[in-house]
Backbone bond lengths (Angstrom), bond angles and torsions (degrees), N, CA, C in turn:
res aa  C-N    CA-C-N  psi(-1)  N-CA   C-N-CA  omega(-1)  CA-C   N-CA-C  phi
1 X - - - 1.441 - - 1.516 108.80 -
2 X 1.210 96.51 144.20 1.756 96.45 -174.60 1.699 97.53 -101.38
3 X 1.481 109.75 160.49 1.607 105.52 -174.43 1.780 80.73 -132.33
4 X 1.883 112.31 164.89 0.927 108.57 -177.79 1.647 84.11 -124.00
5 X 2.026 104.32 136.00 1.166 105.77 -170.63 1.278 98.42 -102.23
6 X 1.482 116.96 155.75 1.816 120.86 -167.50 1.908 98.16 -83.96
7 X 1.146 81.57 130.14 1.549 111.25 -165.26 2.031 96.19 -46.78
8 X 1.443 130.63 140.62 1.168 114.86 175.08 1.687 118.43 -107.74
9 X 0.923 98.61 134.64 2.007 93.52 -159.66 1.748 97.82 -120.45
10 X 1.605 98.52 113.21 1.802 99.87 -176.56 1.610 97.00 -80.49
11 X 1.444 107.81 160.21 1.487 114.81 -168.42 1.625 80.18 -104.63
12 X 1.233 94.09 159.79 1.474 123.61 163.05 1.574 136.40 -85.08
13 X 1.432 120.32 104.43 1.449 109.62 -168.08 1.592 104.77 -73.11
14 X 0.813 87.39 153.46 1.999 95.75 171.94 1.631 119.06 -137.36
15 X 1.158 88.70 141.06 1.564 91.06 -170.87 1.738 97.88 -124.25
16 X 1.639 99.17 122.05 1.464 105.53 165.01 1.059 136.00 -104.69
17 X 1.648 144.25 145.20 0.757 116.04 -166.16 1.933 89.72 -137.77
18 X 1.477 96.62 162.68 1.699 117.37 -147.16 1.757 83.74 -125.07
19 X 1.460 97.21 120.12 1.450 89.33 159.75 1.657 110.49 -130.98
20 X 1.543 107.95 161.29 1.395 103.48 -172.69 1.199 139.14 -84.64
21 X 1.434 118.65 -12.37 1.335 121.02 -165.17 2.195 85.40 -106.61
22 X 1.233 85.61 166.22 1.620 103.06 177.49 1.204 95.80 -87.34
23 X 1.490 129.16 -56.88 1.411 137.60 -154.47 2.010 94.29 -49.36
24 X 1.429 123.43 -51.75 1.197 109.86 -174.48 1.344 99.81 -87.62
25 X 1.422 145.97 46.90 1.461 126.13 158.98 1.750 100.64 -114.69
26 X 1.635 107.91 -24.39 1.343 104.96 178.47 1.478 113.92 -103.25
27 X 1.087 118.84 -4.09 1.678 108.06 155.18 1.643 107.90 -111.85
28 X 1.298 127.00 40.96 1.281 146.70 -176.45 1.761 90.85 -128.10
29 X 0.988 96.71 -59.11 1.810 100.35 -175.43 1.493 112.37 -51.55
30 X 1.587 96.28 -59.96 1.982 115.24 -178.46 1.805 85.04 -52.05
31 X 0.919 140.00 -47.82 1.315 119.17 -162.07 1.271 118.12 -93.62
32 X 1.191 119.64 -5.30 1.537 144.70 156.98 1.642 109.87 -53.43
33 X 0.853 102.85 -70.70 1.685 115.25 -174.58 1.574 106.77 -47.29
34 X 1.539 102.58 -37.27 1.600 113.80 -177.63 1.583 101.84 -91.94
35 X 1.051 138.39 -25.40 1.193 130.86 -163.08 1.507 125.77 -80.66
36 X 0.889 153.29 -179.66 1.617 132.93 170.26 1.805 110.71 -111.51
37 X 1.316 91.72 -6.96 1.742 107.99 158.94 1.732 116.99 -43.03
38 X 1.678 102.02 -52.84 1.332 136.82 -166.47 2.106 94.00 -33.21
39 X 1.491 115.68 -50.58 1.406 103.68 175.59 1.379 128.68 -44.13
40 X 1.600 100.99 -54.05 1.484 102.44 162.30 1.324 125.81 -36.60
41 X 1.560 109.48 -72.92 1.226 95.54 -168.89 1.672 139.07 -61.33
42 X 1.763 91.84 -26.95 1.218 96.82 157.18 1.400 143.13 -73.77
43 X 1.386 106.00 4.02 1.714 125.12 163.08 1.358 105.71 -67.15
44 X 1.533 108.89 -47.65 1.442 117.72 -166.56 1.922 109.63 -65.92
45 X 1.379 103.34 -66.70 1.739 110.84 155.74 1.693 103.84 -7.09
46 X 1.777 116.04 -75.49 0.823 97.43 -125.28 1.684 73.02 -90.45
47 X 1.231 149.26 -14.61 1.583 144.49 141.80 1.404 110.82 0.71
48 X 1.507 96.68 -59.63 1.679 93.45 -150.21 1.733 101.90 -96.98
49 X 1.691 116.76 -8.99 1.679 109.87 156.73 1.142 100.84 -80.68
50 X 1.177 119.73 -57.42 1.862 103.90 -145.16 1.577 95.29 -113.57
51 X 1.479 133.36 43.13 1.335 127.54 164.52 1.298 117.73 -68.54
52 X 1.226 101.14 -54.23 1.823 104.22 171.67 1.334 137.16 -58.32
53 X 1.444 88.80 -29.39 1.710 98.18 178.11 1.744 106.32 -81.50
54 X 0.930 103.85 -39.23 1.804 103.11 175.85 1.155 105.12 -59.84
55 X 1.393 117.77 -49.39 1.626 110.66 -150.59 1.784 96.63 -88.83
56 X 1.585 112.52 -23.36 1.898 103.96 149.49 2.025 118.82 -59.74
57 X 1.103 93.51 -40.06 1.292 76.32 167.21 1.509 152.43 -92.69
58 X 1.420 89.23 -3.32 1.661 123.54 177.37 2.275 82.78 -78.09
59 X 0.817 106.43 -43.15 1.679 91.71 -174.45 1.645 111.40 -96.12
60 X 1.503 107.60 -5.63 1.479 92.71 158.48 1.741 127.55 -84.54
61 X 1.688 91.48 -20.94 1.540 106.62 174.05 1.766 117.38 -70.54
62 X 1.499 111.26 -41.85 1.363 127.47 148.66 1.961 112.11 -17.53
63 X 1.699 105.82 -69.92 1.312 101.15 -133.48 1.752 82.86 -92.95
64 X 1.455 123.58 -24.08 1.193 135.29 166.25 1.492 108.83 -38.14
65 X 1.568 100.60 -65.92 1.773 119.93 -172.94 1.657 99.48 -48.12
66 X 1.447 130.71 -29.05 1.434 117.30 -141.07 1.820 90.28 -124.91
67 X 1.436 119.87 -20.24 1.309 132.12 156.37 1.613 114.71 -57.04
68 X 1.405 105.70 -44.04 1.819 116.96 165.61 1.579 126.68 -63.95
69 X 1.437 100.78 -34.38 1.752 121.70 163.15 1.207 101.34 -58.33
70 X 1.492 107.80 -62.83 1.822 90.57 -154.54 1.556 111.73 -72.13
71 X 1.760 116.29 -17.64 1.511 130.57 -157.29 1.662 75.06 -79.77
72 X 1.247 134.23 -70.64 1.433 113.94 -150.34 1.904 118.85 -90.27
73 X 1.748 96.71 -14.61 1.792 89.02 157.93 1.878 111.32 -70.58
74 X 1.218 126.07 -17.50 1.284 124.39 147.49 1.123 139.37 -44.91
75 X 1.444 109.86 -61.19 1.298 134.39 175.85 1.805 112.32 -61.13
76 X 1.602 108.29 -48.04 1.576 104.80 168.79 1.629 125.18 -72.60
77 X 1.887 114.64 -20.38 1.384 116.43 152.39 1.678 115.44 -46.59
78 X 1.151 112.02 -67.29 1.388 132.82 -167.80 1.961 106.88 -50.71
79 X 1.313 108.91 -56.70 1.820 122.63 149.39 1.593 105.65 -34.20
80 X 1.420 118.63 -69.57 1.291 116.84 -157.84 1.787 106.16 -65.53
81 X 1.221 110.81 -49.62 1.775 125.38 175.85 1.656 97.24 -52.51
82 X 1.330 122.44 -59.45 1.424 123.01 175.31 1.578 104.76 -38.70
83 X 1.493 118.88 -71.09 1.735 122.94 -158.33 1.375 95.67 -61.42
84 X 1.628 141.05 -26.76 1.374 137.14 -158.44 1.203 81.06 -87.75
85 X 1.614 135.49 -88.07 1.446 115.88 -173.37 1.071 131.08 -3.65
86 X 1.290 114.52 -80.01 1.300 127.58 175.08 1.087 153.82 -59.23
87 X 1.859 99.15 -8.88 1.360 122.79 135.64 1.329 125.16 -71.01
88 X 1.494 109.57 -40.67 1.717 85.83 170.53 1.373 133.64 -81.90
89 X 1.906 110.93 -15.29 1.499 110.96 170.77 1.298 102.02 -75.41
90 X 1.404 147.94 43.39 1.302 154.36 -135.28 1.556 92.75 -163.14
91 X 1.378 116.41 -80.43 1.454 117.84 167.52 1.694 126.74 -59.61
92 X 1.709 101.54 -16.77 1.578 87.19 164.58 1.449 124.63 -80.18
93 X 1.868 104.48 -25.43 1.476 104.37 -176.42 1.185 101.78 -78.60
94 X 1.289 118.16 -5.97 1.866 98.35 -172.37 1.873 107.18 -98.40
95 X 1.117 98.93 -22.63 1.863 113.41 156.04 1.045 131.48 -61.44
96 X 1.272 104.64 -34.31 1.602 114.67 167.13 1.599 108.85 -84.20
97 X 1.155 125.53 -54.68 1.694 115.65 169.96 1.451 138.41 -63.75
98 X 1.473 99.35 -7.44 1.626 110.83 147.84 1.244 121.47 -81.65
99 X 1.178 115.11 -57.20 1.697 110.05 164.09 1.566 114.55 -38.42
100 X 1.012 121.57 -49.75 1.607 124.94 169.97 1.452 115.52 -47.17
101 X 1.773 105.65 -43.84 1.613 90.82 -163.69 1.828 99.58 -89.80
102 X 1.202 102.05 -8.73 1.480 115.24 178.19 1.923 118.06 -56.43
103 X 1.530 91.84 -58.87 1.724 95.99 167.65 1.366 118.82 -83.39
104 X 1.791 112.78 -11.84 1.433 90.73 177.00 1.725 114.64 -94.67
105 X 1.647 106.13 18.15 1.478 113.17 -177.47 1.176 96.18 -94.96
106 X 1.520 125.72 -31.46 1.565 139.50 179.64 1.540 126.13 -55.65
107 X 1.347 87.60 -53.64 2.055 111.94 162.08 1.337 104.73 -56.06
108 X 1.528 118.39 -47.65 1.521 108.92 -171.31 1.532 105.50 -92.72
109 X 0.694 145.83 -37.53 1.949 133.99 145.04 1.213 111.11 -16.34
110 X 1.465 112.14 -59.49 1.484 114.90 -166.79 1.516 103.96 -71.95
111 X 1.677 122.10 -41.08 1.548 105.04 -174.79 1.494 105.60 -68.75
112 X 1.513 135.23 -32.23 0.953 147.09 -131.70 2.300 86.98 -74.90
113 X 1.398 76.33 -54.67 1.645 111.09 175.44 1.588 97.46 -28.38
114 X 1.305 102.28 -88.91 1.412 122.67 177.90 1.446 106.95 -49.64
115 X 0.906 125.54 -46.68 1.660 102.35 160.24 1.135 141.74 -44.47
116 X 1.147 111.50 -18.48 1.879 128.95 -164.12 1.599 80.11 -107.19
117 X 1.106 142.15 -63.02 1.381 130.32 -139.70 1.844 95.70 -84.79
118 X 1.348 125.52 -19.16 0.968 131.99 164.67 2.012 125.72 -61.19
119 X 1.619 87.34 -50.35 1.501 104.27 176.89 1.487 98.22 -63.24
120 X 1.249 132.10 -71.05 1.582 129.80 150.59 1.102 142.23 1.36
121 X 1.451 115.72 -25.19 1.291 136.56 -152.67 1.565 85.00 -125.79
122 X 1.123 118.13 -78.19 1.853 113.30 152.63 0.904 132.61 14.12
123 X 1.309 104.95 -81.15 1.662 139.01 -169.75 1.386 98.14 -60.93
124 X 1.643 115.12 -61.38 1.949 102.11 -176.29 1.095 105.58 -68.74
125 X 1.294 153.18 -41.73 1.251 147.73 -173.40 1.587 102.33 -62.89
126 X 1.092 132.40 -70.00 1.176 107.63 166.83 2.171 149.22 -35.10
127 X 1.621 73.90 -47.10 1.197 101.50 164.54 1.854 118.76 -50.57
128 X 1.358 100.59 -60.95 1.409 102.74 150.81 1.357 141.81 -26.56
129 X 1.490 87.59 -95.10 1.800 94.66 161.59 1.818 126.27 -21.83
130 X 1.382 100.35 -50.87 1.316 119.22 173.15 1.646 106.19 -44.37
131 X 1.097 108.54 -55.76 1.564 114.37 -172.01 1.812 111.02 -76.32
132 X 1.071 93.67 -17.72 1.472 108.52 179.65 1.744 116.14 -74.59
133 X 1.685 78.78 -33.85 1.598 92.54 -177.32 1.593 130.73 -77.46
134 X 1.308 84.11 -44.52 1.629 124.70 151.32 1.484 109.48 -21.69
135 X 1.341 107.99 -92.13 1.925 135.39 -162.48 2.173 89.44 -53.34
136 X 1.484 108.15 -52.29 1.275 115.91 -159.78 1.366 104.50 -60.11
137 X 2.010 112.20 -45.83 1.544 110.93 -176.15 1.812 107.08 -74.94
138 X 1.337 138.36 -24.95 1.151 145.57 155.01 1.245 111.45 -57.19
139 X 1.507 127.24 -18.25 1.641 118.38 -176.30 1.579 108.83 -97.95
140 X 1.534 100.33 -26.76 1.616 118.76 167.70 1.719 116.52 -49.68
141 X 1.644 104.76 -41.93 1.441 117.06 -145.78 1.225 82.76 -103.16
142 X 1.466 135.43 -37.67 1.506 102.06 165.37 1.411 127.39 -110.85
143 X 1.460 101.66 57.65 1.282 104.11 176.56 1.669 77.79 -116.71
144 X 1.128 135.17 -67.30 1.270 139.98 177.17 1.622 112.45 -39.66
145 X 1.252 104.92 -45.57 1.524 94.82 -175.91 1.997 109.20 -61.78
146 X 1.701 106.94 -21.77 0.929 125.75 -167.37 1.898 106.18 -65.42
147 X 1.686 93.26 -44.91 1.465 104.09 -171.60 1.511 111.53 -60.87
148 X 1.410 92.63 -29.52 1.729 111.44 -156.12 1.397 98.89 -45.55
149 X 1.920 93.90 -68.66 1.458 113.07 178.39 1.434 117.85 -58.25
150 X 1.463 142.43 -9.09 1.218 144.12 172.17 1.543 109.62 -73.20
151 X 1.548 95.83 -53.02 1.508 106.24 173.72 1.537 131.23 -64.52
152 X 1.660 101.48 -26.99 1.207 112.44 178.84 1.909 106.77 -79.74
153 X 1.200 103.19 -55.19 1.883 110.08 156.15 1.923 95.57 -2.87
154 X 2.044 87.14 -82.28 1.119 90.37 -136.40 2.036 107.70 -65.10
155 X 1.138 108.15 -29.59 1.359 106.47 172.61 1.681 117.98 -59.97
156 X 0.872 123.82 20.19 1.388 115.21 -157.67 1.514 70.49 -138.52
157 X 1.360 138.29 -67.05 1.596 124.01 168.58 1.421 114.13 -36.29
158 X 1.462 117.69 -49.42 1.356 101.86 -178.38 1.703 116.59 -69.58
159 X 1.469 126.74 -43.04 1.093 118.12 174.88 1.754 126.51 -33.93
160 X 1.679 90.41 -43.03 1.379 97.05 -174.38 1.434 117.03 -88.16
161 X 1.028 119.64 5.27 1.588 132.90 168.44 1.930 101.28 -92.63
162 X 1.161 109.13 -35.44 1.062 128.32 178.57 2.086 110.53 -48.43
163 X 1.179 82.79 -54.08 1.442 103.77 -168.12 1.810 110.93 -96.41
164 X 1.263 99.53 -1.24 1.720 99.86 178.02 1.953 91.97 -101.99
């Protein structure tokens, strides 16, 4: 993580200097205005109004700048603790819904299982029966085919008793 460090700003000493007579402040001045000195001094001017107030506000901007540091290296802790959470209640729900689809693939194996050994179970019993059904309608047909010819025997005796 990168942090942003509060910028460091050296103050400026100034040195003024006071002179006594008027005569050199107003042909000091007239030559001021013309001179290329004139920045200086007017650095200094504005030094000695608004020094304090800058250099109060150069340290309210300071404690502001470093009040903003700590509010948002906070604020990106608080983000970072948030996204980790929520990655791991993230990996528990997704641990837990594999485990879910895990035993409920298990349950369905197992009925799937039991289905087959059931259908299986079916199949010979039917299969059976079938043969059961089989031998019984073949035991029918020649028991009948049996009568047929008994019966037919005997009519064919009677005809011919019939006819003697």
């Amino acid at each position: 993580m990168s942090v942003i460090e509060p910028s460091k700003k050296t103050s400026k000493n100034v040195v003024y200097e006071v002179s006594s007579s008027s005569e050199e402040t107003s042909s000091s001045q007239e030559g001021e205005w013309a001179a290329p000195s004139e920045e200086g001094s007017l650095d200094k001017v504005r030094d000695i109004l608004f020094g304090a107030q800058s250099r109060e506000i150069e340290k309210r901007f300071a404690v502001l700048e470093n009040r903003l540091l700590q509010e948002s290296g906070r604020l990106r802790e608080d983000l970072t603790r948030s996204v980790e959470d929520l990655k791991m209640h993230m990996n528990q729900e997704i641990l837990g819904l594999v485990g879910k689809l895990e035993q409920e693939q298990d349950q369905r194996a197992s009925t799937i299982q039991d289905m087959g050994q059931t259908v299986k179970t079916i199949e010979t019993q039917i299969s059976q029966r079938i043969v059961e059904l089989t031998e019984h309608t073949s035991n029918q047909f020649q028991a009948m085919g049996a009568e047929m010819q008994k019966q037919n025997h005997e009519l064919i005796e009677q005809g011919r008793e019939a006819m003697n």
